[in-house]
C-alpha positions as CSV (number, residue, x, y, z in Angstrom):
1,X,10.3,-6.3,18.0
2,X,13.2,-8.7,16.7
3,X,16.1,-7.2,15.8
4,X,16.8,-5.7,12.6
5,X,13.4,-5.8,11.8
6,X,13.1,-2.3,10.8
7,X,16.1,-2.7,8.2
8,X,15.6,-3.6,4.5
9,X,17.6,-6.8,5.6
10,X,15.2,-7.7,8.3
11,X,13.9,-11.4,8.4
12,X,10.7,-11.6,6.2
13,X,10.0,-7.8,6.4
14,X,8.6,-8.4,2.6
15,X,5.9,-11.1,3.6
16,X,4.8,-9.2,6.3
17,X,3.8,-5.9,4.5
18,X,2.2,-8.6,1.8
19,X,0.5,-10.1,4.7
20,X,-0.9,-6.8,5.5
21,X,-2.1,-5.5,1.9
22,X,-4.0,-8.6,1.4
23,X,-5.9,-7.5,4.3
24,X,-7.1,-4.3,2.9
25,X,-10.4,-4.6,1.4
26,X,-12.0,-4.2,-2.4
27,X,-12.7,-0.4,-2.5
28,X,-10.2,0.7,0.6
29,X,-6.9,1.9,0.7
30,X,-4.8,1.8,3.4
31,X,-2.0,4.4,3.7
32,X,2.6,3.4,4.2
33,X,2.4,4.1,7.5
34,X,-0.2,1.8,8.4
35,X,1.1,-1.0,6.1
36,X,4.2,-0.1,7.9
37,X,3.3,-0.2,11.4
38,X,0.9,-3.0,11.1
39,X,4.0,-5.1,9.6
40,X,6.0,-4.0,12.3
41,X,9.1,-1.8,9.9
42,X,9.9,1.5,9.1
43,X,6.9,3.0,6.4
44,X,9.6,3.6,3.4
45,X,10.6,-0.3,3.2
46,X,6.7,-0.6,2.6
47,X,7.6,0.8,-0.8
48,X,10.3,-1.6,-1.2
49,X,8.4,-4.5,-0.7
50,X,5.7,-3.4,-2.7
51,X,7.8,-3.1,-5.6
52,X,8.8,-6.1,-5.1
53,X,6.1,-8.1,-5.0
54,X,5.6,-10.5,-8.2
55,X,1.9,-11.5,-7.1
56,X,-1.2,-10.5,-8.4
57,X,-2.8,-12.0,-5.2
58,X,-0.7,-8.7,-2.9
59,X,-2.9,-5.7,-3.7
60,X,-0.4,-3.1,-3.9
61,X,-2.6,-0.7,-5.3
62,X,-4.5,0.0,-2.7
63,X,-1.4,1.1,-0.5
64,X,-0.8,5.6,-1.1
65,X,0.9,7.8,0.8
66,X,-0.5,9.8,3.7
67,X,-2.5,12.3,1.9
68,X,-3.6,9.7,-0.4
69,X,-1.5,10.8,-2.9
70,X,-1.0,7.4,-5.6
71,X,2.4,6.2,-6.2
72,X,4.1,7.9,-8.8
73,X,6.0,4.8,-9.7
74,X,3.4,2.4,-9.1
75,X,5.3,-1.5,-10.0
76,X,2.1,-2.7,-12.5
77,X,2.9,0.3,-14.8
78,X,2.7,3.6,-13.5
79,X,0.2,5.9,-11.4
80,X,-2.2,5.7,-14.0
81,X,-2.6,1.8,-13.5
82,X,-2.8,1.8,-9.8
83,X,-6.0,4.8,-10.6
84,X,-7.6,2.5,-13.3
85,X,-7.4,-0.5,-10.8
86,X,-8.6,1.6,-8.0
87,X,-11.9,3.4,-10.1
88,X,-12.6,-0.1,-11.0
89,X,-13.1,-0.9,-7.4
90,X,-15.8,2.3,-6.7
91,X,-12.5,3.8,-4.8
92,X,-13.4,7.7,-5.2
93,X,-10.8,10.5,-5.7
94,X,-10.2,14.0,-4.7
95,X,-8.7,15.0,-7.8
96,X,-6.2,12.6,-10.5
97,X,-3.3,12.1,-8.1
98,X,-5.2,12.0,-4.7
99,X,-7.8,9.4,-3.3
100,X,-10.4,10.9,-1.3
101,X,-9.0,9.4,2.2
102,X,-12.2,10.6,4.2
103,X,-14.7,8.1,1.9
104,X,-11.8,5.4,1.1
105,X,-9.5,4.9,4.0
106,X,-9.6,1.4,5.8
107,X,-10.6,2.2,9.3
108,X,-9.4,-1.6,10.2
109,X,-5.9,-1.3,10.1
């Protein structure tokens, strides 16, 4: 691994945890961690660059955190968007805040 890669001033750190959420599929979810270690950084950058992402094209709603809670401050306007988005995509949940990990989680990454 380069250095400084698992800094928030590591050389394209941002396009690589894009990279990865555009590889999680319509109706999955894919937790930080596994952004995180798929892109090669430590999993709280993934945040970060999610919330910084500008592009409709990045699915950053399918990212939650490892007990598939959804991201209380969710860039597109709040939890509550990232669940709307979500639902719309058949993702199923275990209760408002949590996605059911055991039917949605992206086995792939």
């Amino acid at each position: 691994m380069a250095q400084g890669s698992k800094t928030k001033s590591g050389a394209n750190y941002q396009q690589r945890v894009w990279q990865a959420a555009r590889q999680i599929p319509e109706g999955k979810v894919a937790t930080y961690g596994m952004i995180a270690k798929r892109a090669g950084i430590d999993p709280r950058m993934v945040g970060w660059a999610l919330h910084a992402n500008q592009s409709s094209a990045v699915p950053c709603h399918r990212v939650v955190d490892r007990d598939g809670r959804l991201a209380p401050n969710f860039a597109f306007d709040g939890w509550r968007e990232q669940r709307k988005r979500l639902l719309a995509e058949g993702v199923k949940f275990r209760d408002e805040m949590h996605v059911d990990l055991s039917k949605n989680l992206w086995k792939e990454c």
